[in-house]
N, C-alpha and C positions, 0 to 999 in steps of 0.2 A: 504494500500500500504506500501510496507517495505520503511527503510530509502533509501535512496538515496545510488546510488554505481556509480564509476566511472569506467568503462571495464581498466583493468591495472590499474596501479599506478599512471602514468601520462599522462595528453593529450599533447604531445609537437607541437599541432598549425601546421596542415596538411593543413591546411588551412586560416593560419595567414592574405596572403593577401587580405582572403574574410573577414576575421574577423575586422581585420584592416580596412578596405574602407568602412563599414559598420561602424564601431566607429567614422570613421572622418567627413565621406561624410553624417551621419545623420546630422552633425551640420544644422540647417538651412539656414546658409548663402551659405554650397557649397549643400548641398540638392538640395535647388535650382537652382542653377546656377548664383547665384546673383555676385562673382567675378571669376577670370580668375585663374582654375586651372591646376596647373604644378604638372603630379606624375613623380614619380620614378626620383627626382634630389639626386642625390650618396650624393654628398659634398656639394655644391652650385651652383646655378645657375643665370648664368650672363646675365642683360639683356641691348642690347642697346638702348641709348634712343637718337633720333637725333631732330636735330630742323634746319631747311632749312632757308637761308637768300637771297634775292633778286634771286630768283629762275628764275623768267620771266624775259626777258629783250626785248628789242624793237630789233626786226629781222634785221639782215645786211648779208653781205657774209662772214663772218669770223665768224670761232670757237674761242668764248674767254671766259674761264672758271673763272676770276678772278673776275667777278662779284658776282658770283653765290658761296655759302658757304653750308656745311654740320658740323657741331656743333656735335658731340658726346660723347657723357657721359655714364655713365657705373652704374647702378643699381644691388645691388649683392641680392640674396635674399638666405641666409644660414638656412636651417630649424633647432631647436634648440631640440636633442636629448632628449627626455619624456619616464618617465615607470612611470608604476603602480605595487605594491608591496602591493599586498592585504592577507591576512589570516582570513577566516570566518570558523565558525563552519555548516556545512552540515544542521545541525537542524534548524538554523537560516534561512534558504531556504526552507527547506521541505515542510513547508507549504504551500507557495504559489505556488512551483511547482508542489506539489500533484494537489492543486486545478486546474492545466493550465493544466495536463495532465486528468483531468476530464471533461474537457471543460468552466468551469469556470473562464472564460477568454472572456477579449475584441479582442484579436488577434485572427487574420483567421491560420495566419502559427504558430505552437511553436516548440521549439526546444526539440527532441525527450530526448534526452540525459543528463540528468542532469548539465552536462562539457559545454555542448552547451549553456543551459539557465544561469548558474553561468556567462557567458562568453556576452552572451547576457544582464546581468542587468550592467556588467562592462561597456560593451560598449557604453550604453545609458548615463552614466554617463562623459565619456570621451568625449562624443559629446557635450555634454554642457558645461566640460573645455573648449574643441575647439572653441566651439561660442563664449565662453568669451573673448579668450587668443586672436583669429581672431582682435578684435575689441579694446579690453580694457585691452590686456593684458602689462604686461613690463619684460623685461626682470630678472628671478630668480628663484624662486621654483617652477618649474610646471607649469610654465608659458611662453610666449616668448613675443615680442615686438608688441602687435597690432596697428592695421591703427592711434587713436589714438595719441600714442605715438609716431609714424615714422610721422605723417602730422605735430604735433605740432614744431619738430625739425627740418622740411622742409621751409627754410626762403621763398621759391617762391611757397609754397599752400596760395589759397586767407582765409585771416582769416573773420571769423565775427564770432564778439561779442554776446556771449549767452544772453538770460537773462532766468527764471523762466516760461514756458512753459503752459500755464492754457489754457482751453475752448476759454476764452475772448481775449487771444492775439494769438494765434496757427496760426491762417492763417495769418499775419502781421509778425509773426518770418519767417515762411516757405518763405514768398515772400522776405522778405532781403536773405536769400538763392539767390534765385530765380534771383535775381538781382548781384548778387556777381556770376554766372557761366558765365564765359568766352566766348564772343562772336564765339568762334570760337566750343565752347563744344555745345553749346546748341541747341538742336534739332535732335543733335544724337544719334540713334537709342537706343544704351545702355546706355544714360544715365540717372542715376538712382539718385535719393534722398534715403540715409541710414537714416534710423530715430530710436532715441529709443523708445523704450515700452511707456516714459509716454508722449513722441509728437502724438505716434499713438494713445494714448486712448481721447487724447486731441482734436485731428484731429477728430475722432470719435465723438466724441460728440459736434463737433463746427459744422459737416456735418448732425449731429441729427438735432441742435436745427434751421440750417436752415432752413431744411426742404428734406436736400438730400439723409438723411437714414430715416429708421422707426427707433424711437426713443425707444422700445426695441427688435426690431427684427434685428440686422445690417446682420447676417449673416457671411459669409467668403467669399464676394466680396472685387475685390484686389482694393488699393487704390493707388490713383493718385490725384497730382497740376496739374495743367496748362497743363494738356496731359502727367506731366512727371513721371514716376511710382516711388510708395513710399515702400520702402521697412524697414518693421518694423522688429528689433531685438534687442532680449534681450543683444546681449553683449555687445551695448553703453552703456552708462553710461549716467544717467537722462539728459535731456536740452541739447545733443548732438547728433549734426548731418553732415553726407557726401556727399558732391556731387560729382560724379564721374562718367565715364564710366566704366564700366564688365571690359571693356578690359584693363584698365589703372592700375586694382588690382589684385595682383597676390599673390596665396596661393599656399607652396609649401610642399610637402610631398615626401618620399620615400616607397610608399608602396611596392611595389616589391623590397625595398633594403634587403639585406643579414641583417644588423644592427635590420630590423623588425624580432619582435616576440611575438606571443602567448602562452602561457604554463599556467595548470591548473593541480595541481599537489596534487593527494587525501595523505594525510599524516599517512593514518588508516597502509599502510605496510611500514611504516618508524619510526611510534612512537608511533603506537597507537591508535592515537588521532582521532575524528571526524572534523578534521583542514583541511579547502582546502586552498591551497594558490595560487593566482592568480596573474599570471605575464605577463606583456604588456610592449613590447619595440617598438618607435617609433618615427618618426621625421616629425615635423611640423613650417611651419612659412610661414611672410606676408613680401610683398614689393609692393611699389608702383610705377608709372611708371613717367611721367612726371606731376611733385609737381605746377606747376602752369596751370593745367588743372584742377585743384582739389579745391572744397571749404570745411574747415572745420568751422565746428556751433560748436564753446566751449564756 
């Protein structure tokens, strides 16, 4: 098979916003639907958040609203402008695309086009920033504010004290959780325990040695405490975890905004060179909703 050619000189992203939703929406937290996704916010997007005081009152014949209060506050959630600014050599790919277009490959669908596939190993890449930046990220290079960072600055999220996450203490950490979610949060529908990669291998193996997995066959049955589903991700950061409702985190994107962009640009009729350079512009970011429904495990 000959090297690799790009039709024209550059791809300028006919298709940025499939390309883009595929980069973001791989991450696994919004893959799944594990929190409450906002696209196409331009600038930022404002959310209210109200909290009701002596709502009932004991019936009479008068209208009298002075009892009764409505408290609102204002949550902004501004997604924090990202690009990728890549330059690879064509050769550096060849290979593994030759082999994908041979069928040497794990994947049922591949991307016919060489522009498609260069575009395609970018994007798998920026989904894993995104799970990161979602959860653990802070605001700076290449990154924005995750849950994280915005819960520890939240003085009314319920805190509890981490400690070192082993086999032997896993379900004792999980149940101080458990105990720390808000009478009023718990038992609804979406709410979810976030956990990291090393509570879920921890979990995993305290559910082996009881006797409630097979001890080497676990499979990819989903896991769950006390009826309430545990959702494991890499972009915590070790011995950290979230309690929360879907609907109470919100991740917010502009994928259909003008500011998105794709370009993939062959440099072979501009210099010569065997140089592809890869450009991704995009905007992404996290907020949360009302900070004392929420428990953080740090």
């Amino acid at each position: 098979m000959a090297n690799p050619t790009i039709t024209g000189s550059t791809y300028a992203g006919e298709f940025a916003g499939k390309y883009l939703g595929a980069a973001l929406l791989s991450a696994d937290t919004l893959d799944k639907g594990a929190v409450t996704i906002l696209p196409n916010v331009k600038y930022k997007a404002a959310m209210k958040v109200g909290s009701f005081s002596n709502l009932v009152r004991s019936a009479d014949c008068d209208f009298d609203s002075t009892t009764s209060t409505l408290t609102l506050t204002e949550k902004v959630l501004t997604p924090t402008e990202l690009q990728v600014n890549l330059q690879i050599c064509k050769k550096e790919l060849h290979a593994d695309w030759e082999a994908a277009q041979m069928g040497f490959s794990a994947f049922d669908e591949l991307p016919p086009l060489f522009s498609d596939y260069v575009i395609a190993r970018v994007a798998a890449e920026v989904a894993n920033a995104t799970e990161t930046s979602i959860w653990s990220g802070s605001a700076g290079e290449g990154s924005f504010d995750g849950f994280e960072t915005l819960l520890t600055a939240d003085a009314d999220v319920v805190d509890v004290v981490a400690g070192t996450v082993t086999a032997a203490n896993v379900i004792a950490e999980i149940q101080k959780i458990v105990d720390a979610i808000p009478s009023g949060v718990y038992g609804k529908e979406d709410l979810t325990i976030y956990i990291s990669q090393n509570i879920a291998k921890s979990y995993v193996a305290a559910q082996a040695a009881l006797g409630y997995r097979d001890l080497y066959n676990v499979g990819q049955t989903e896991m769950n405490f006390q009826g309430i589903p545990l959702f494991a991700t890499g972009g915590l950061a070790d011995n950290t975890a979230v309690a929360a409702q879907k609907s109470n985190l919100f991740f917010g994107t502009g994928l259909l905004d003008d500011r998105n962009e794709v370009k993939v640009i062959d440099m072979a009729d501009i210099d010569g060179s065997q140089n592809v350079r890869v450009v991704m512009r995009y905007t992404a970011g996290v907020q949360h909703g009302i900070g004392s429904d929420i428990v953080l495990y740090s």
